[in-house]
C-alpha positions as CSV (number, residue, x, y, z in Angstrom):
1,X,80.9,113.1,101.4
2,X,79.8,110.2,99.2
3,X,76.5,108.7,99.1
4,X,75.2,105.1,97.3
5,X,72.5,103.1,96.4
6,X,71.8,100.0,94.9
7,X,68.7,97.9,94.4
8,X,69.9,94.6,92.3
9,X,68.5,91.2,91.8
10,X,70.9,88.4,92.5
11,X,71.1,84.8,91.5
12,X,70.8,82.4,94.4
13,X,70.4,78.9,95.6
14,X,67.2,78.6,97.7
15,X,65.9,76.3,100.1
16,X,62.8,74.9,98.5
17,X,60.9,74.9,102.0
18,X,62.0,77.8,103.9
19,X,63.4,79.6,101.4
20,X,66.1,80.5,102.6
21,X,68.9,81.4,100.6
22,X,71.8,79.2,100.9
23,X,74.2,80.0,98.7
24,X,74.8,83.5,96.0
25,X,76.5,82.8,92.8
26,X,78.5,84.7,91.0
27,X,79.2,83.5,87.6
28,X,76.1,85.1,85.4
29,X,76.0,81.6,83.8
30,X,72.3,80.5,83.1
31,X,72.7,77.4,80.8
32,X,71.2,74.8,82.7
33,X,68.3,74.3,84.3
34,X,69.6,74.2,87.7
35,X,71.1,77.7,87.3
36,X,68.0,79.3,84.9
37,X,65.8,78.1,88.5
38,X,68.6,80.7,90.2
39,X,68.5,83.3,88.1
40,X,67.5,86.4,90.2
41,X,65.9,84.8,92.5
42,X,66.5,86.8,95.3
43,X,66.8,90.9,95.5
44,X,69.8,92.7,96.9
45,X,69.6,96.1,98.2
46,X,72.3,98.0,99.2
47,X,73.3,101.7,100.2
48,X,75.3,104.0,102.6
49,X,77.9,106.8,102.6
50,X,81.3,107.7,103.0
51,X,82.1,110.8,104.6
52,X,86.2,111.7,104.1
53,X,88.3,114.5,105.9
54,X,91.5,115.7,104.8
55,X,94.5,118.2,106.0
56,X,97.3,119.2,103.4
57,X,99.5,116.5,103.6
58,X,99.1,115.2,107.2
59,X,95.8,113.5,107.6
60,X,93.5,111.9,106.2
61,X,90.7,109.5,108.1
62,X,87.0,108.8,106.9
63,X,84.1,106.6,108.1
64,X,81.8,104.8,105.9
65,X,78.4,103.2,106.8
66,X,76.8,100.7,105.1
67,X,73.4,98.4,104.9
68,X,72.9,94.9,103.2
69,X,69.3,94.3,102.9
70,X,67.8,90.9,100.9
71,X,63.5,90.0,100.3
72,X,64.9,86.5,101.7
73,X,67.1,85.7,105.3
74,X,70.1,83.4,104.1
75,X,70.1,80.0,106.2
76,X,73.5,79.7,108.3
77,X,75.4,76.6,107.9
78,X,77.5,76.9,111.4
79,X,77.5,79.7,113.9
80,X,80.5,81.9,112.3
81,X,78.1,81.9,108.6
82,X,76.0,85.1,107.9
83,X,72.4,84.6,109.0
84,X,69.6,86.5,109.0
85,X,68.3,89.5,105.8
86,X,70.1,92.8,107.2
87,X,73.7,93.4,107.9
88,X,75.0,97.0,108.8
89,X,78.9,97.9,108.6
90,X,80.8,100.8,110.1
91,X,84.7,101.2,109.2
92,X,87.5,103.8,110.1
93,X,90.0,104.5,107.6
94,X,93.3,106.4,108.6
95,X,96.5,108.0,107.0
96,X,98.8,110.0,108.9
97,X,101.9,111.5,107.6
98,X,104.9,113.0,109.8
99,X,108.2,113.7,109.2
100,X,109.3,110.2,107.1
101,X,106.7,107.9,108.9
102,X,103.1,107.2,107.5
103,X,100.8,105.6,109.7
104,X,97.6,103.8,107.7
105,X,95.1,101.2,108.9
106,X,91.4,100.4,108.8
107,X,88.9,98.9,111.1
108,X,85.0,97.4,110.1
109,X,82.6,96.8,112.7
110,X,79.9,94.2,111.6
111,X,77.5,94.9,115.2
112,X,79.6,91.5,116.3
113,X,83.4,91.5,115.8
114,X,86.6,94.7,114.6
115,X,88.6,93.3,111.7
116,X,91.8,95.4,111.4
117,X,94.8,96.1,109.4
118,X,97.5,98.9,110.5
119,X,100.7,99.5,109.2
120,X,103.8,101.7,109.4
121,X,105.8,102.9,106.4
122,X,109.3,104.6,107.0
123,X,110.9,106.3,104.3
124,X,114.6,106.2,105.4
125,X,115.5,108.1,102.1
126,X,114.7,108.9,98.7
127,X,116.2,104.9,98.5
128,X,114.7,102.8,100.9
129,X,111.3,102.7,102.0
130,X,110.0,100.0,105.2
131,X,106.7,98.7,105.3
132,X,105.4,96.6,108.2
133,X,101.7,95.6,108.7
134,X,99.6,93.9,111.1
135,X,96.0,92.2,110.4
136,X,93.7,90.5,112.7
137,X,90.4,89.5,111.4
138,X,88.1,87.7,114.3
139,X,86.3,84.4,113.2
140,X,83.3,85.8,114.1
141,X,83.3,88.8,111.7
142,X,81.3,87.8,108.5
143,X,81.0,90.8,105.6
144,X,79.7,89.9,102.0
145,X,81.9,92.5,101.0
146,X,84.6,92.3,102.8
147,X,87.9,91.9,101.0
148,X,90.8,92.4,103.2
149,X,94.9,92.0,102.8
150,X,95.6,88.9,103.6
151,X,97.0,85.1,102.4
152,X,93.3,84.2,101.8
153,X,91.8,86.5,99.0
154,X,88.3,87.9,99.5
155,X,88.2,86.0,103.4
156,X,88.3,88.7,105.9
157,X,87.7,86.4,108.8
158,X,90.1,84.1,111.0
159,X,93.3,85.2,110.1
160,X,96.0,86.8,112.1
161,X,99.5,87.9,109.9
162,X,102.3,90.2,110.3
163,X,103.7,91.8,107.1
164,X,106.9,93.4,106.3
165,X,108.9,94.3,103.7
166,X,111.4,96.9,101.3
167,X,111.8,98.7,98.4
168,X,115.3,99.9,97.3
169,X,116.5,101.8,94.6
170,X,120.1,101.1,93.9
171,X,122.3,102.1,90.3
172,X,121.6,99.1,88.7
173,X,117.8,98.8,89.6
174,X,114.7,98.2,92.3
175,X,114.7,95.6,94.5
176,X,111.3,94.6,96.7
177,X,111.1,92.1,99.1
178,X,108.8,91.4,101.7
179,X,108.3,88.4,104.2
180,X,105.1,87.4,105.6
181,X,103.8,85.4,108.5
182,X,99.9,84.6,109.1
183,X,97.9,82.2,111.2
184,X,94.5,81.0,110.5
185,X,93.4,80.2,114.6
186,X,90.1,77.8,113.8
187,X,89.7,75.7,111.1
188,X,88.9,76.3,107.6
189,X,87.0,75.1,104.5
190,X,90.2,73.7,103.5
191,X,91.8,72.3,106.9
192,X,90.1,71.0,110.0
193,X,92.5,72.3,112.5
194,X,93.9,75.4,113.1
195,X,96.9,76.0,110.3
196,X,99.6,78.3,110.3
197,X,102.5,79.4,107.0
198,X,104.9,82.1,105.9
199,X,105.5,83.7,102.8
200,X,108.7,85.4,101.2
201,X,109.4,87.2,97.6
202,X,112.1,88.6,96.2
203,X,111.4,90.9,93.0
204,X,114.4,92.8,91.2
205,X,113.8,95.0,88.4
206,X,116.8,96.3,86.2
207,X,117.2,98.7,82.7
208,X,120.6,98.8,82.3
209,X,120.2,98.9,78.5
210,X,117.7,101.2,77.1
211,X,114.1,100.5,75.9
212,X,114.9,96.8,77.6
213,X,114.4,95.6,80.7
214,X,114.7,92.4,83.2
215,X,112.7,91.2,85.9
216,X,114.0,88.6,88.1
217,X,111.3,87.2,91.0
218,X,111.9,84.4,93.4
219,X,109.0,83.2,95.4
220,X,109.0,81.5,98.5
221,X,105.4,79.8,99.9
222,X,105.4,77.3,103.0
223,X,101.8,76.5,104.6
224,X,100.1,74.0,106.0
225,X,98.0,71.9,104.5
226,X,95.5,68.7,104.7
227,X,97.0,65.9,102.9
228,X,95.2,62.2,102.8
229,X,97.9,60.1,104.3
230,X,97.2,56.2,105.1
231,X,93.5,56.7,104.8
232,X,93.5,59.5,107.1
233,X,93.3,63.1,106.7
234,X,96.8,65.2,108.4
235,X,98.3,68.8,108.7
236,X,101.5,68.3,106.9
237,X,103.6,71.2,105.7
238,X,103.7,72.7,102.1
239,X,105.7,73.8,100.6
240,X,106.1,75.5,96.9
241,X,108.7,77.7,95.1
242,X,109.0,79.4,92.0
243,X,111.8,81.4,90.3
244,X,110.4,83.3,87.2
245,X,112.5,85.2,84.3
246,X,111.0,88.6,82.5
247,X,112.5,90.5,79.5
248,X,110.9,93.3,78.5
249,X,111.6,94.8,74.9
250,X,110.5,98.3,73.8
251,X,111.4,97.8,70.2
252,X,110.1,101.3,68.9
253,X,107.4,103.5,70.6
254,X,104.4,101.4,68.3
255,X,105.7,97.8,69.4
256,X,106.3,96.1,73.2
257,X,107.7,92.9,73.4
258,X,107.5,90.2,76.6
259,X,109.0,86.9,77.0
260,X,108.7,85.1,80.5
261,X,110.4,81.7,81.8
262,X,108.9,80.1,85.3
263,X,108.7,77.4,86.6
264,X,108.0,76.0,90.5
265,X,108.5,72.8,92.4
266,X,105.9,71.5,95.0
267,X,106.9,69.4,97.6
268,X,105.1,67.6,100.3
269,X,107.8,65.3,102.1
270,X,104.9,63.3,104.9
271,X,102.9,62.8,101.3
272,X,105.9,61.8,98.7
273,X,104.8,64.5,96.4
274,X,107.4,66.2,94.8
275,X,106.1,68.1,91.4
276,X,107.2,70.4,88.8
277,X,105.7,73.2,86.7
278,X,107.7,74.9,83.7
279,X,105.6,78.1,81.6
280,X,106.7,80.3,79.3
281,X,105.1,82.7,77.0
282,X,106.1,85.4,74.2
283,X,103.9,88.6,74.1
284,X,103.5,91.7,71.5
285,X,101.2,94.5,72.3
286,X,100.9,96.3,68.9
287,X,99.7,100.2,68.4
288,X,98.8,100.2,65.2
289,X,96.7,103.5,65.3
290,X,96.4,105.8,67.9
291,X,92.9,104.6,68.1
292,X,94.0,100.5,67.8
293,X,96.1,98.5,70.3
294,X,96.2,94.7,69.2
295,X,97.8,92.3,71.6
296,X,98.6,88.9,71.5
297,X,100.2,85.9,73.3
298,X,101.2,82.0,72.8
299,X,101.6,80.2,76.2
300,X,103.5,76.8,76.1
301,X,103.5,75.1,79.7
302,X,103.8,71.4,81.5
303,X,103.0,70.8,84.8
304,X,103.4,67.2,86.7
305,X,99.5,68.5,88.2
306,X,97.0,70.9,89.0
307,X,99.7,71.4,92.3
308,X,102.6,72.2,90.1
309,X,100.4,75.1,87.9
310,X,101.7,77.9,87.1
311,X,99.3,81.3,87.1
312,X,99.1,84.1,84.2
313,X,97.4,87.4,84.5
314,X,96.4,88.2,81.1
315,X,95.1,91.0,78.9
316,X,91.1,90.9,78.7
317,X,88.2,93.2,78.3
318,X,88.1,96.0,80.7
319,X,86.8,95.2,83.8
320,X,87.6,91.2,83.7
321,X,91.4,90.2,85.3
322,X,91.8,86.5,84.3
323,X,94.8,84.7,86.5
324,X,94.5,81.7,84.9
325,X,95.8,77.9,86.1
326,X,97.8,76.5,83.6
327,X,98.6,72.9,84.2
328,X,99.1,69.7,82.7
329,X,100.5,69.8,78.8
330,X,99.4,72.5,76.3
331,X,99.9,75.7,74.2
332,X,97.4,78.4,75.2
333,X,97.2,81.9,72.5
334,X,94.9,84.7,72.4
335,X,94.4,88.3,70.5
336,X,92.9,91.0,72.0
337,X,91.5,94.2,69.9
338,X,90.7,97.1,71.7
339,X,89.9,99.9,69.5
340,X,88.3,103.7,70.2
341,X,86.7,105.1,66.8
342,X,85.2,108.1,69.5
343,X,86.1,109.4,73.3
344,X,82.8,108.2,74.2
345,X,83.1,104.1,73.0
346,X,85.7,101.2,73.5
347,X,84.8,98.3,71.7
348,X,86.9,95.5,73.0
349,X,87.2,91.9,71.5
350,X,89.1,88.6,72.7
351,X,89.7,85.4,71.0
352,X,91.5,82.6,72.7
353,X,92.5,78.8,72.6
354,X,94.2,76.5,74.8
355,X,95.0,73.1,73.6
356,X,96.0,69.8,75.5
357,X,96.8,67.2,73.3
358,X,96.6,64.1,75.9
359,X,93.4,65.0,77.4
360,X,90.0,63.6,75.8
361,X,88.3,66.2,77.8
362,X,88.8,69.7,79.5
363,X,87.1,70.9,82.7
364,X,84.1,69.2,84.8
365,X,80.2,69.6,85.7
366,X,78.6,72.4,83.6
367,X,82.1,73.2,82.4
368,X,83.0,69.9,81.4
369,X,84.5,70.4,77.4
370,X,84.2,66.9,74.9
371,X,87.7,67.3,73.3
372,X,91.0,68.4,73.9
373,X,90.6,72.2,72.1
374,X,89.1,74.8,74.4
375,X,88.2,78.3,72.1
376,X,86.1,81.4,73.3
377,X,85.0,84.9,72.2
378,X,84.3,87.7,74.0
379,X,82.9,90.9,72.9
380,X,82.3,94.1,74.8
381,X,81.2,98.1,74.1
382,X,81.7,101.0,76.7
383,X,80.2,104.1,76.6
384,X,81.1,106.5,78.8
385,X,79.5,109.4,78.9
């Protein structure tokens, strides 16, 4: 049994005459005066409990309860937004093994709507495992918290999708593939109508010569989207590819060495958009002491748009998981220090730069850089104790 509690102030957008909040932000940025006037504006309090049951190998299934409560109601744009100042959540959560089949799902209750995801896995042998899924999260079910599987990240709401896929271990390496097929009935933030798109990857990981290995990926993404055609706005199909290269390097047991290749092509025929993205980047991660890891990485890409970019997951300061957009012309680098001088402290530091040499300016609104050159530092201690 798990209990929590949280009492938190939260920055927030509020309506001047009712206030009402109408919108939460997350960034933590306070430069301006629009955002100091944010700045914990409204408080946040939060608690419930998890209570878990398990049997040696066969089952496990838990419930968890949980209440959102704020000082101030937030103001509801359209009948499917949250309304009101208390929420209260009840989910299931199942695992059930037998034999070579694992059943696992959850389901959330938010006093309106059940958002659900249940799946099958079938181990067919030590080989070849099966995975098959199915989601279906009602329009009507609004959690702050929420963040289910599904092709919208963080939206637990009007989607339906079905999910399946492979793993298989052969002589010469892994192969993983899955296809998947989802549905969003009503419309969206992005699209007016209801929109539909499947999804396919093909991942293959081999180590045929030791302390080096290859990663081969080939992604396949066709959706539906809302494209301005003759001054009006239509559903027209996406679709984007990308076929990306990984070597991996193990030079000695101090020194790790990556070099990637991508690129993608995005095509929308009904629009006459047909666009190209190329990355690639060379990596070192560097153990210097057993207390010191140094890494570091140059980027060079060139994208026709922001619809050809290609994404990076980088190296950062525990806790923060950067997939960064890189698109239009440019060389990005960074080094990141992490060093331990005791088991209690991590002191973590960051420097980075990206560079675009035909741009006059990088970003917009509060963001908005005067130059080409984008640098930043980041600096961070944990003490755990």
């Amino acid at each position: 049994m798990t209990g929590f509690y949280s009492n938190n102030f939260v920055d927030a957008s509020l309506n001047e005459e009712s206030t009402e909040i109408i919108s939460i932000s997350k960034t933590g940025f306070h430069r301006t005066p629009n955002e100091i006037a944010k700045k914990n504006s409204a408080q946040q309090i939060f608690y419930g409990g998890s209570l878990d049951y398990r049997t040696a190998n066969i089952l496990n299934i838990g419930f968890t309860y949980y209440k959102v409560k704020f000082d101030k109601p937030l103001a509801s744009g359209s009948l499917y937004d949250l309304s009101g100042d208390n929420f209260n959540y009840l989910s299931l959560y199942y695992n059930l093994n037998f034999y070579k089949f694992t059943l696992f799902g959850e389901a959330s209750y938010d006093q309106t709507s059940v958002a659900s995801f249940n799946g099958l896995q079938f181990a067919v042998s030590n080989n070849f495992i099966f995975t098959t899924a199915i989601r279906s999260y009602p329009r009507n079910y609004k959690n702050l918290f929420g963040f289910g599987f599904g092709e919208r990240s963080g939206k637990t709401n009007n989607e339906i999708g079905f999910y399946s896929g492979f793993k298989l271990r052969t002589k010469i390496g892994v192969l993983n593939l899955y296809y998947d097929i989802f549905k969003f009935p009503y419309r969206t933030f992005a699209n007016s109508l209801s929109s539909e798109g499947d999804e396919l990857l093909i991942d293959f990981l081999t180590s045929l010569i030791r302390s080096f290995e290859i990663k081969l990926r080939y992604k396949y993404e066709n959706k539906e989207i809302t494209e301005l055609i003759d001054n009006e706005d239509k559903i027209v199909r996406r679709l984007k590819q990308t076929a990306r290269t990984e070597l991996i390097y193990d030079a000695v047991n101090k020194i790790r060495l990556k070099t990637r290749i991508e690129y993608n092509n995005f095509l929308v025929r009904s629009a006459n958009k047909n666009e190209n993205g190329f990355l690639i980047f060379q990596e070192a991660r560097l153990l210097l002491l057993k207390q010191l890891t140094v890494y570091g990485r140059i980027i060079f890409f060139h994208t026709d748009s922001f619809n050809s970019a290609v994404y990076e997951f980088e190296n950062d300061l525990v806790g923060v998981m950067p997939n960064l957009a890189m698109y239009g012309k440019g060389v990005r680098w960074y080094f990141l220090i992490r060093y331990k001088p005791i088991n209690l402290l991590t002191i973590s530091a960051k420097y980075s730069e990206t560079y675009k040499p035909d741009e006059t300016s990088l970003s917009s609104g509060d963001n908005r850089i005067n130059g080409n050159l984008d640098n930043r530092f980041s600096l961070q201690l944990d003490l755990n104790f």
